[in-house]
Structures are given as C-alpha cells and as structure tokens.
C-alpha positions as CSV (number, residue, x, y, z in Angstrom):
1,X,136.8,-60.0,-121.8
2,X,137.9,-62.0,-119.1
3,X,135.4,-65.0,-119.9
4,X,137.0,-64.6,-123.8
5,X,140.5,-64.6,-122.3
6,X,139.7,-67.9,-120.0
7,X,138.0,-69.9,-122.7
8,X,141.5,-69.3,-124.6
9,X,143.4,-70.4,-122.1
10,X,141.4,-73.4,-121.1
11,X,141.3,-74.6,-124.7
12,X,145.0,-74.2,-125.4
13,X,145.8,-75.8,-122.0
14,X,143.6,-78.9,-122.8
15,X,144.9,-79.0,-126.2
16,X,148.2,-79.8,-124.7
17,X,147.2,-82.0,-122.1
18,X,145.7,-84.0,-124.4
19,X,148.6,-84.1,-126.8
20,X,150.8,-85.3,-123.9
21,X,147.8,-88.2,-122.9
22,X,147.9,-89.8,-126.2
23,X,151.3,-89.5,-126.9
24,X,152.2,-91.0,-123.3
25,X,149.5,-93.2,-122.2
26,X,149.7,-93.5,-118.5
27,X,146.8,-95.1,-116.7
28,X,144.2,-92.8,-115.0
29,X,142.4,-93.0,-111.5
30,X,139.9,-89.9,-111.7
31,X,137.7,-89.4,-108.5
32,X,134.5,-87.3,-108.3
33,X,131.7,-87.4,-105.9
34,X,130.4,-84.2,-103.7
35,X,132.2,-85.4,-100.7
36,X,135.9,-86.5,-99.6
37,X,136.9,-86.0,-103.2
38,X,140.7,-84.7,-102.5
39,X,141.0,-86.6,-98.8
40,X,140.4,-89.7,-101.6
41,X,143.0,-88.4,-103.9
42,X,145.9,-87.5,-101.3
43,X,145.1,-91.1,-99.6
44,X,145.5,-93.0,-103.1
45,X,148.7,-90.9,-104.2
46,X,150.4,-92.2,-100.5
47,X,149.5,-95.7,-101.6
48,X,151.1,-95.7,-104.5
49,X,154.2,-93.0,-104.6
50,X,156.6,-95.1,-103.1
51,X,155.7,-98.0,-104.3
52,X,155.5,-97.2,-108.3
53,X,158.7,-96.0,-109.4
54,X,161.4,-96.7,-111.7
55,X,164.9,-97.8,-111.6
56,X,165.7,-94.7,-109.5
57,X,163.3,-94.9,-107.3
58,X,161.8,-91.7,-108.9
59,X,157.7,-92.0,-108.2
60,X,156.1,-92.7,-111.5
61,X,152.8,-91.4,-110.2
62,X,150.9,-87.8,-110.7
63,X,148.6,-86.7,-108.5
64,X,146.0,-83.5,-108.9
65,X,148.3,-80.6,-106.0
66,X,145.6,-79.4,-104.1
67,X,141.7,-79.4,-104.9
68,X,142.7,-78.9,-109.2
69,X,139.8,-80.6,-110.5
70,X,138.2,-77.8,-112.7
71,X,138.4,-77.3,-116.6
72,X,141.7,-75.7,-115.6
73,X,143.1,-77.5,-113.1
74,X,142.7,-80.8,-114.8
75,X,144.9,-79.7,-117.7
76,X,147.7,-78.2,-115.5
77,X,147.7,-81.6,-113.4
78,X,148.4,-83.0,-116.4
79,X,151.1,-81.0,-117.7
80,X,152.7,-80.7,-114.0
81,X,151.7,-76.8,-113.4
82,X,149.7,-74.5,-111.2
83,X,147.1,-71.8,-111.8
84,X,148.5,-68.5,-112.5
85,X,145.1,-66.9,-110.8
86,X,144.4,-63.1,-112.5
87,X,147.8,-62.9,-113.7
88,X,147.7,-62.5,-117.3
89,X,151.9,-62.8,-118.1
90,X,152.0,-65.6,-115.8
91,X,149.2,-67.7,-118.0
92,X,151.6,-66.7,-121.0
93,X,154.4,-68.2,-119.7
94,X,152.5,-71.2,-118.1
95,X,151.0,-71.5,-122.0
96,X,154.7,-71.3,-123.3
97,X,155.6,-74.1,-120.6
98,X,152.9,-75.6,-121.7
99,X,154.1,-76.1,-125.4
100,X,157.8,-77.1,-123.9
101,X,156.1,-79.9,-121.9
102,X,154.7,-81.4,-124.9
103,X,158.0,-82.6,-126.6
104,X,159.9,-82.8,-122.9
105,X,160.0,-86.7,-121.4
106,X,157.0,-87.5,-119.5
107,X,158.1,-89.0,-116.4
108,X,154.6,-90.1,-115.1
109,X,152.8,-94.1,-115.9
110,X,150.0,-93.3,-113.8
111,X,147.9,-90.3,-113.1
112,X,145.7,-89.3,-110.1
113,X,142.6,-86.7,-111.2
114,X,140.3,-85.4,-108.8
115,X,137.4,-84.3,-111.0
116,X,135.0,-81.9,-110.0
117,X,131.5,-80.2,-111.4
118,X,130.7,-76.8,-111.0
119,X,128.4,-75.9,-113.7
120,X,126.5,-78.1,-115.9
121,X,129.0,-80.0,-118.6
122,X,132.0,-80.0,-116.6
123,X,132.8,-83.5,-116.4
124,X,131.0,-84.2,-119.6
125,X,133.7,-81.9,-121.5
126,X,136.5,-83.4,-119.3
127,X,135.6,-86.5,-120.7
128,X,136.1,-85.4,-124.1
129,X,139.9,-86.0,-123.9
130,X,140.2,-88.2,-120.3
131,X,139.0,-92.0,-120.0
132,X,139.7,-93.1,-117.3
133,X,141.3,-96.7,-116.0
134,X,140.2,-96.3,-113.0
135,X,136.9,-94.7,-111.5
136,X,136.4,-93.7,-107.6
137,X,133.0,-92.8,-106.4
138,X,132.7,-91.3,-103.4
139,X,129.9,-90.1,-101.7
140,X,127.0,-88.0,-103.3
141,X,125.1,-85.1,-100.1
142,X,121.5,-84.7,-100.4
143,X,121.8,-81.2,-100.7
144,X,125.2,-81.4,-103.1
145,X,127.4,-78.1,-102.8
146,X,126.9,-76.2,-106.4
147,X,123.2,-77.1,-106.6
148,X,122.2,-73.7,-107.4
149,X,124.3,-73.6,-110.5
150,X,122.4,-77.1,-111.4
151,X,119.0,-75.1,-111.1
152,X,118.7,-76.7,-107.8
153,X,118.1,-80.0,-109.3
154,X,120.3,-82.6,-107.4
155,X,119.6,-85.2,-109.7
156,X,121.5,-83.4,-112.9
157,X,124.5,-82.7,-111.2
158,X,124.6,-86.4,-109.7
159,X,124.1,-87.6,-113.9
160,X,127.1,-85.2,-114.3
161,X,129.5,-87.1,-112.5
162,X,127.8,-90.4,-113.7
163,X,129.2,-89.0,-117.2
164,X,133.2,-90.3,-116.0
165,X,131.7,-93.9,-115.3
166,X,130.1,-93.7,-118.5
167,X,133.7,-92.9,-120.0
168,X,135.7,-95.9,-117.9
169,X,137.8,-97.8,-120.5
170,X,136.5,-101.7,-121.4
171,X,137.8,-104.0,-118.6
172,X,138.5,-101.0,-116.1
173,X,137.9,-100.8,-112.5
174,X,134.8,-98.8,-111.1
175,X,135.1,-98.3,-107.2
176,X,132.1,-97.0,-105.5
177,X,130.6,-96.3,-101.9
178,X,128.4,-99.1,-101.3
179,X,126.8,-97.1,-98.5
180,X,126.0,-93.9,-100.3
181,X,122.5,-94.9,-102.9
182,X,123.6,-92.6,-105.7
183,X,126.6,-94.6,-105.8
184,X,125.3,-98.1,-105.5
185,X,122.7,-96.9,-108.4
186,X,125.1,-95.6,-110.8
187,X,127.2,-98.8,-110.1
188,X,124.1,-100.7,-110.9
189,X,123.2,-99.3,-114.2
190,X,126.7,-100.0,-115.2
191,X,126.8,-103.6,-114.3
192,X,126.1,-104.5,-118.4
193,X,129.5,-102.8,-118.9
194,X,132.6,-105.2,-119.7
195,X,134.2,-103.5,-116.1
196,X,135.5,-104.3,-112.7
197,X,133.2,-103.1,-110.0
198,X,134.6,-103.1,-106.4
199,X,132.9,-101.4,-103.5
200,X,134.1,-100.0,-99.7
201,X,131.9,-99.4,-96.9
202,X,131.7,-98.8,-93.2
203,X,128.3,-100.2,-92.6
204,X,127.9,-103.7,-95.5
205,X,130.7,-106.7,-94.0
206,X,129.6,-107.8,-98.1
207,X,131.9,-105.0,-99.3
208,X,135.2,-105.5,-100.8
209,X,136.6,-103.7,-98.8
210,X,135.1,-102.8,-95.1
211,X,135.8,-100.7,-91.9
212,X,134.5,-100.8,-88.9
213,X,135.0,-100.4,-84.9
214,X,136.3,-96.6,-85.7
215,X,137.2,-95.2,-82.7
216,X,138.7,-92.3,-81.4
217,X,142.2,-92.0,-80.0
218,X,142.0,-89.6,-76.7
219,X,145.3,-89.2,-74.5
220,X,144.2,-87.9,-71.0
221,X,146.2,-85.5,-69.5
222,X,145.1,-84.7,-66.4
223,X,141.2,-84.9,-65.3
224,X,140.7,-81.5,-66.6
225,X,142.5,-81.4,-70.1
226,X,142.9,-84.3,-72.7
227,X,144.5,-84.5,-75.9
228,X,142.5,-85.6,-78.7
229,X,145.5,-87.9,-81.6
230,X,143.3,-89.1,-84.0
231,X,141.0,-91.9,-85.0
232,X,141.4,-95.8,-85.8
233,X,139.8,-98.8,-86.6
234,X,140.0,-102.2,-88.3
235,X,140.2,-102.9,-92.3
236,X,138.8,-105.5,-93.8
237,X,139.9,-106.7,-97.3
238,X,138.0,-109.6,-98.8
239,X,140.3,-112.8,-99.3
240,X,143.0,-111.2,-97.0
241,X,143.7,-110.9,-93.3
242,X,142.1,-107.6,-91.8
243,X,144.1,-105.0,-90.8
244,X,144.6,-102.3,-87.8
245,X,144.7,-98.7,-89.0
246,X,145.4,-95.5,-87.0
247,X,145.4,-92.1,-88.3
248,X,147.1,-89.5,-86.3
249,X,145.9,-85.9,-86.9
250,X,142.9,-86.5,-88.5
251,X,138.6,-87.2,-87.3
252,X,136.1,-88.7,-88.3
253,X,134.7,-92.0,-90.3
254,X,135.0,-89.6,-93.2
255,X,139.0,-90.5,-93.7
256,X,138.2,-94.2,-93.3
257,X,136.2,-93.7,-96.5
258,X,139.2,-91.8,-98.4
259,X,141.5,-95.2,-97.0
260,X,139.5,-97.8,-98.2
261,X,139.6,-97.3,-102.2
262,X,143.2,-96.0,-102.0
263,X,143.9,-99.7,-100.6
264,X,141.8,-101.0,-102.7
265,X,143.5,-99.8,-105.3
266,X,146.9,-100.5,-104.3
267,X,145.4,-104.4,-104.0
268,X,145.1,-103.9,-107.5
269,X,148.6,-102.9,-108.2
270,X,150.0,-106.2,-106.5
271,X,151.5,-103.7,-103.5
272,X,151.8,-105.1,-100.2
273,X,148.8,-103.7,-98.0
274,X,150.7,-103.8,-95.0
275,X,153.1,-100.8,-96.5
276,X,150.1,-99.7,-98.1
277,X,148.8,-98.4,-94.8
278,X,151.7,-97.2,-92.9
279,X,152.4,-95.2,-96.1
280,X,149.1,-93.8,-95.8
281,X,149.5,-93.4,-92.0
282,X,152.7,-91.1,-92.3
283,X,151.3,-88.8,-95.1
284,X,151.0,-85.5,-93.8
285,X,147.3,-84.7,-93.4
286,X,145.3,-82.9,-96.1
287,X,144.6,-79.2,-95.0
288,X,141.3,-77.6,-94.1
289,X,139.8,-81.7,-93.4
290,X,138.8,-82.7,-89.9
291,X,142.7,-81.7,-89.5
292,X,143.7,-81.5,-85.9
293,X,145.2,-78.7,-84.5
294,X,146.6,-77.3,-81.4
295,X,145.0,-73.8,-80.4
296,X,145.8,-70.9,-78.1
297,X,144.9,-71.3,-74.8
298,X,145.6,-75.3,-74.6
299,X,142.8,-75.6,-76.7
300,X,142.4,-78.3,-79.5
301,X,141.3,-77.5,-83.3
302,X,139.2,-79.1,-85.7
303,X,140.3,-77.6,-88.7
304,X,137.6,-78.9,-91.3
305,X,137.6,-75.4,-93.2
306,X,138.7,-76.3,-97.0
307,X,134.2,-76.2,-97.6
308,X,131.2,-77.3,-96.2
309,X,127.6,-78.8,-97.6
310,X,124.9,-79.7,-94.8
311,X,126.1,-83.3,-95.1
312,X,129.8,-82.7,-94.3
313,X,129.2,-79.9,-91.3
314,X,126.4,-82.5,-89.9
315,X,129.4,-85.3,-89.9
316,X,131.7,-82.8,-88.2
317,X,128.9,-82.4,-85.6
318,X,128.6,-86.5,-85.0
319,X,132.3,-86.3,-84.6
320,X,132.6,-84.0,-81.9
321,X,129.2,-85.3,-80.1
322,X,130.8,-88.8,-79.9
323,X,134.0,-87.0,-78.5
324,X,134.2,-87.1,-74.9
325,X,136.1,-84.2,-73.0
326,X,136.4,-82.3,-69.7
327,X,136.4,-79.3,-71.8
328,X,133.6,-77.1,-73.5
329,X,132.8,-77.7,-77.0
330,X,132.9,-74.5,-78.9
331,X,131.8,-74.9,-82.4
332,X,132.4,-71.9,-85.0
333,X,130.5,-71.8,-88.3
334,X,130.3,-69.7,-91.8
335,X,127.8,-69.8,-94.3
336,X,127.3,-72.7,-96.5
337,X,127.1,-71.2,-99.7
338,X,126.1,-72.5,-103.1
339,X,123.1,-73.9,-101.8
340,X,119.8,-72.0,-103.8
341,X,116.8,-72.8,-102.9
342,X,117.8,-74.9,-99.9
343,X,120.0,-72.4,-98.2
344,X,117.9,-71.2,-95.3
345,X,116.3,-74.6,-94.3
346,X,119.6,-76.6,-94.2
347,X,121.4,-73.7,-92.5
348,X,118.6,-74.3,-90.0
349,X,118.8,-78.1,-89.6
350,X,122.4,-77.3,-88.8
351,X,121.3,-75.3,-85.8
352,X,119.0,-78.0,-84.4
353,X,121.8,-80.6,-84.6
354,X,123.8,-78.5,-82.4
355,X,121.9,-78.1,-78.9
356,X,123.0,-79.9,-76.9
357,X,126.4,-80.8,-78.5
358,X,127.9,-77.1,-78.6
359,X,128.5,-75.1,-75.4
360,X,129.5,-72.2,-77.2
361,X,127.8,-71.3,-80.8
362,X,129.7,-68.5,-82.7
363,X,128.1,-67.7,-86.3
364,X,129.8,-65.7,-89.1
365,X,127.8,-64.2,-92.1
366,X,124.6,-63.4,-93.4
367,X,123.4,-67.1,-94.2
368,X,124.8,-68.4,-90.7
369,X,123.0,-66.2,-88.8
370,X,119.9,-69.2,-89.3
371,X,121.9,-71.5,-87.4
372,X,122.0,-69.4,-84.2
373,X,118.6,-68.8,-84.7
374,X,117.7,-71.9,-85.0
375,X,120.0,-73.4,-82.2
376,X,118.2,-70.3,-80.1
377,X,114.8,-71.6,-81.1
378,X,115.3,-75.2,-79.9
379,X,116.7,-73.8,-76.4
380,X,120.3,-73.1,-76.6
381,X,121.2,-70.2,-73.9
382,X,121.3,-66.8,-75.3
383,X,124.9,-66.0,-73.5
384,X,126.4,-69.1,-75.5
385,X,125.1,-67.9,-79.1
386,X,127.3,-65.4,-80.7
387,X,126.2,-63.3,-84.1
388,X,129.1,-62.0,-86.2
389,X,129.2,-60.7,-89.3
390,X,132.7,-62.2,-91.2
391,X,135.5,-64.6,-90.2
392,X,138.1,-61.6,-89.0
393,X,135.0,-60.9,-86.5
394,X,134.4,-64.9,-85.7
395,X,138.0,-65.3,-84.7
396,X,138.5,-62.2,-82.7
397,X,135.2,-63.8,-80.6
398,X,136.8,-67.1,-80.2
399,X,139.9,-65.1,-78.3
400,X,137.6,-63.8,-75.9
401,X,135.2,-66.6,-75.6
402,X,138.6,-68.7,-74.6
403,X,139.6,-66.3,-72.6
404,X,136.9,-66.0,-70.6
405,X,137.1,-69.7,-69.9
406,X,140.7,-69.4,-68.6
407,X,139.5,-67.1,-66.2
408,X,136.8,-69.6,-65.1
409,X,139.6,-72.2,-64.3
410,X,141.7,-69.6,-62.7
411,X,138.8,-68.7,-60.2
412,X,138.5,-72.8,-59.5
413,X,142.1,-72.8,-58.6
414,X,143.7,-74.9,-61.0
415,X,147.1,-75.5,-61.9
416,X,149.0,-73.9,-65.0
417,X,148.8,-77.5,-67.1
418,X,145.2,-77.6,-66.0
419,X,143.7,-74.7,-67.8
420,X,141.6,-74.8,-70.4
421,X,141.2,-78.1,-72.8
422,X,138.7,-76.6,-74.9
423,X,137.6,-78.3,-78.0
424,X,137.2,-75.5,-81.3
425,X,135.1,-77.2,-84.5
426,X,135.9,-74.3,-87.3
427,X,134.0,-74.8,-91.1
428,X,132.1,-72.9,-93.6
429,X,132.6,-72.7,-97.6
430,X,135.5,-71.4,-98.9
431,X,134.1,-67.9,-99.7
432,X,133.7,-67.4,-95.5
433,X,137.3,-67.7,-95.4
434,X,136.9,-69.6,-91.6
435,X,140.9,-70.3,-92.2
436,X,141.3,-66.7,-90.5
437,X,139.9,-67.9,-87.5
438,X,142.1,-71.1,-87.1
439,X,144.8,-68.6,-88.2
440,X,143.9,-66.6,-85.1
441,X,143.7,-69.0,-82.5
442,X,146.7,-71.4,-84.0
443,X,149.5,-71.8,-81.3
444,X,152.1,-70.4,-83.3
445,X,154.8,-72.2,-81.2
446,X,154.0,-75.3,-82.6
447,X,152.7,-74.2,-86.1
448,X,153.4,-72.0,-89.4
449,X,150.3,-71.1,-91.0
450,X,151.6,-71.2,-93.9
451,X,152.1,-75.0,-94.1
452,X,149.3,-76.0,-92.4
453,X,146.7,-73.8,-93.2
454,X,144.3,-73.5,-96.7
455,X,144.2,-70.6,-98.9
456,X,147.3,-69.5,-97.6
457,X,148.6,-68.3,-101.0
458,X,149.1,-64.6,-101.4
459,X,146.2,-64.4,-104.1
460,X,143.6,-65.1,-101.4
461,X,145.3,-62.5,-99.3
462,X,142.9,-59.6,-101.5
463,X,140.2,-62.1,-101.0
C-alpha cells in the first residue's frame, strides 16, 4: 500500500513539475556523479545567487535544498517544496500546493538539480520531462554507493547517469572531471553531439579549468595544540589570470572539485570570477562534508558524516594523513552500506589504509567491525581499536577515549590552553547515523546542532 500510495504521489508531483517547466522555461544545470554531487550543487548556487537576479535584486536561481535528487525530490525542487516524509495529510496538502504553484508566478530563470540514481531507471525516468542546459559530471567510485541495487554491476549504474548527457539540449554545455575515466569516456562518446564540452581537474594543466598547490591552512597555537581553518590553493581558468582561493571550514581536494565547474559555470554567465569566488568563499559550508568542527575537549572535528563509499572515506584518510598535528588522530567509522558483493573486502581495504595514520580506531556496526579487524591484522595495537555496536555506543567511546587523553596531558603538566588538540575524523552511510557522535562531542558553546549538523530534522529522530 505504501508503494501504491508513493507511485501516486510521485506521478502527480512530476506531473506538475513538468507543467510548471514547459510553461516557464528556465535553464537547467543538473549534476549527477557518485561523488561530491551536492558539495557541486551548493558551490554553483553561491556562484550564481547574487549575481542572477532581477530588478529587485531578488535571486532568479533555484537550487535542489539539501541532497533532493530522487524521483521525489526532483519534482518538489521544482515546485519550491519539501518532502513530507510518512506523513500522509502533509503529502495532501503539499499535492494541493502543488496545483496552486502551477498557475502562481514562477519567480526562477534558472534551476540547479542535483540528480541522483538509486535503482535502475532513475535518471532515465527523470529525463522523461528534464533536459538539461547544462550537465556537471562529477566523479564516478570504483565501488559506486548503491551497487547492490544495480546487481553489483558498476558499469549499469555509471550508463545510468550517462542517460542525462544523453538528454543535454543541442548547443548545451557538458562539464566533466577530466581526472575521473568514466567521466572523460562518457565525454568522449558524446563528442559527435552539437554541445559544449568543458572539463576541471586537479592533476591535467590542459583542463579548462585547473587547481592545484592545495594546501592546508593550520593556525598553531601553542606547540601542543593547533587549529586546523581550512584548505586553499590556486585556480586556473584558461584565457584568464589564475586565481587564489581559500576555503575556511572545509578539507580536502574534494571541495576544489565542487569550485571548479561552479566557476566554470559562472564564466559562462559573463559574471566576474573574482566575486565568483569570494561568493563561494562566504557560503556557509555544506553539512555532514569534510565540515570542520570544534569538539569537546579542545578537540577538532571532521564532520564528513552526510554518507560514505570506499572512495570518499579513503580521501578522508589522505586528508588527515597529510595533516600535521601535535595531537592524536582519532578516526571513528560506521558501516558503508549499499555495497553487495564488495562489502566485506572494501570495508577491509579501509582498515589497511588506516595503520599508521589513526592513533585511535573506534568502529560502529556490524559491517565496520572488518575494518578493526583488518587495521588489527596489519599491526595496529589492540588498546587503540575499539568494537562497538551502533553510533550512540561510538560517541559515548569517543568521550572516554578523549578523556583519557586529557588526563595524559594533565599528568605531563601542561597548562589549561595546552590540553588536548586532538583531531576526530567521523563518517559512515547515512543509515549509521555517525551525526550522533559529532552531536556528542560538539562543543555546544560554540555550536547548535541543529544548524550545523545532518539529519537533524525530527523525522530521523525515530530513526
């Protein structure tokens, strides 16, 4: 019943986004990949908000809130709504909205969709009544998330998001990863297409747009603690002058990937790059993504907790390997789900990348468990590798393990602002909830979890 009750919903709700597409015509920049999808999205919608807008200086640009890119989430972009989760009256009255929004003025020219695949046909059905202006690819993991639902064959969920290339209007723009192969392939195969292909990289100087010397920005505070801003490096936009960008909040070369097609694209729009990145410099920092944090206990937070695939959790380990701290490295991890087949082996692989960068392993659930194994196996110390068995669990842990180290600095006599300087790397797939642990060890002096925090919503709270 609930299936029936869905596939009513979804086909009145994409009946009316559809109605308001053709009636309206705004241009669409739709982004899909298996990685960095909404960190793309967010960094696009800050390069163009300010700067497209009418006579009021009201924002002509809609962007996805959020990760909405399913069958329903698309649709409510469109129409300007949010889910309304298991409650039945509140889909009536979004539906009823819905039907108002139709004939209401459509104040949007240009549209920002994330769009995602979970099952086989997503994107294909998505394409049915979206074609796109513009088409971001991002980055495709060897071992996508959703894989099982593809039969564990990574090669037809990667031809499902080739379907929104294959739906890119005549004389549109096609912006791809030119140092991800899926990417450069599908841009390949489309090079017969009357289209505009531009690419962004961090490792090809041929690129049209390219990053490089991506450091991180580390304030040392004394010789025991140090505070970890962000990361930044140079931009390189063919035919222009390069430019210096710094992020503040955010790690890793990941968010230099979101950056580079959102400036990309607001080259395309004629807007000044140089506003272009300081807009995307103040935007306040999507949640649960290599999002920096201040913890309990001086500690700092690396907040990466919205998902995780083997290729996104093995960047957050590069990230905090190339870090360089006084303090321990405590790294705590929940299962990657999703992943059939290759569930135990890449869980595994995680736990071999992490001796000798963690100090302090905690694991959280039944498919996590192979990484402390693992790290175990290739010689991590026994007394540094916890087991748990659920985030609630994980977090109380990560109190006591920072505890613990307090009293370590207390016993070698240091001063009050000299305690601690721990770094905390926190991830796992949405269903391990790892939010509850960066809820637990969040200093709540400086932060309401509420606002900075995914899944905060009070449907997840029975979750």
């Amino acid at each position: 019943m609930k299936g029936f009750f869905k596939k009513i919903i979804v086909k009145i709700l994409t009946w009316q986004a559809q109605f308001l597409l053709k009636k309206n015509n705004p241009k669409i920049i739709a982004i899909t990949g298996n990685l960095g999808k909404t960190s793309t999205k967010d960094s696009i919608h800050a390069a163009l908000r300010k700067n497209l807008v009418n006579e009021k200086e009201d924002s002509l640009v809609l962007a996805s809130k959020k990760s909405m890119n399913s069958d329903t989430g698309i649709p409510l972009t469109i129409l300007g709504m949010e889910s309304g989760w298991a409650n039945p009256a509140l889909w009536l009255k979004i539906i009823l909205n819905g039907f108002v929004k139709m004939f209401d003025k459509f104040p949007y020219k240009y549209l920002i969709l994330e769009i995602g695949a979970d099952m086989p046909g997503d994107i294909k059905k998505v394409c049915e009544f979206i074609k796109p202006d513009i088409v971001v690819l991002t980055a495709f993991a060897e071992v996508p998330v959703h894989i099982e639902f593809f039969g564990n064959d990574r090669e037809l969920l990667v031809r499902e998001k080739k379907y929104l290339v294959e739906n890119l209007k005549e004389e549109g723009v096609l912006i791809y990863n030119l140092d991800d192969k899926d990417c450069v392939k599908i841009a390949k195969e489309a090079e017969s297409r009357n289209i505009i292909q531009k690419s962004f990289s961090l490792e090809n100087p041929e690129a049209d747009i390219f990053g490089k010397n991506i450091q991180v920005e580390i304030e040392e505070i004394n010789k025991y603690v140090t505070k970890i801003k962000g990361v930044s490096g140079q931009v390189f936009l063919k035919g222009a002058e390069n430019y210096h960008v710094k992020i503040i909040g955010n790690l890793g070369e990941a968010i230099f990937y979101s950056i580079l097609p959102a400036i990309l694209i607001a080259d395309i729009f004629n807007i000044n790059i140089e506003k272009t990145i300081k807009d995307i410099e103040k935007n306040k920092k999507t949640k649960g993504r290599m999002r920096l944090l201040e913890g309990v206990s001086n500690s700092t937070i690396i907040d990466d907790t919205y998902n995780s695939s083997p290729k996104a959790l093995t960047h957050g380990i590069e990230v905090v390997k190339n870090i360089k701290i006084p303090g321990k490295k405590i790294f705590v991890l929940g299962d990657m789900l999703e992943l059939g087949n290759f569930t135990k082996e890449e869980h595994e692989k995680v736990g071999e990348e992490l001796v000798g960068v963690a100090d302090i392993l905690i694991v959280s659930g039944v498919r996590a468990k192979f990484i402390g194994e693992s790290a175990l196996e290739k010689g991590m110390s026994r007394d540094n590798v916890y087991f748990v068995p659920g985030s609630i669990e994980a977090g109380r842990e990560t109190l006591l393990v920072l505890e613990n180290e307090i009293e370590k600095d207390y016993k070698e006599g240091r001063g009050e602002k000299e305690l601690g300087g721990d770094l905390i790397f926190i991830k796992g797939s949405q269903g391990a909830r790892m939010e509850k642990v960066v809820r637990m060890v969040l200093n709540r002096d400086m932060y309401d979890p509420e606002e900075e925090l995914v899944r905060q919503e009070k449907v997840w709270e029975r979750k």
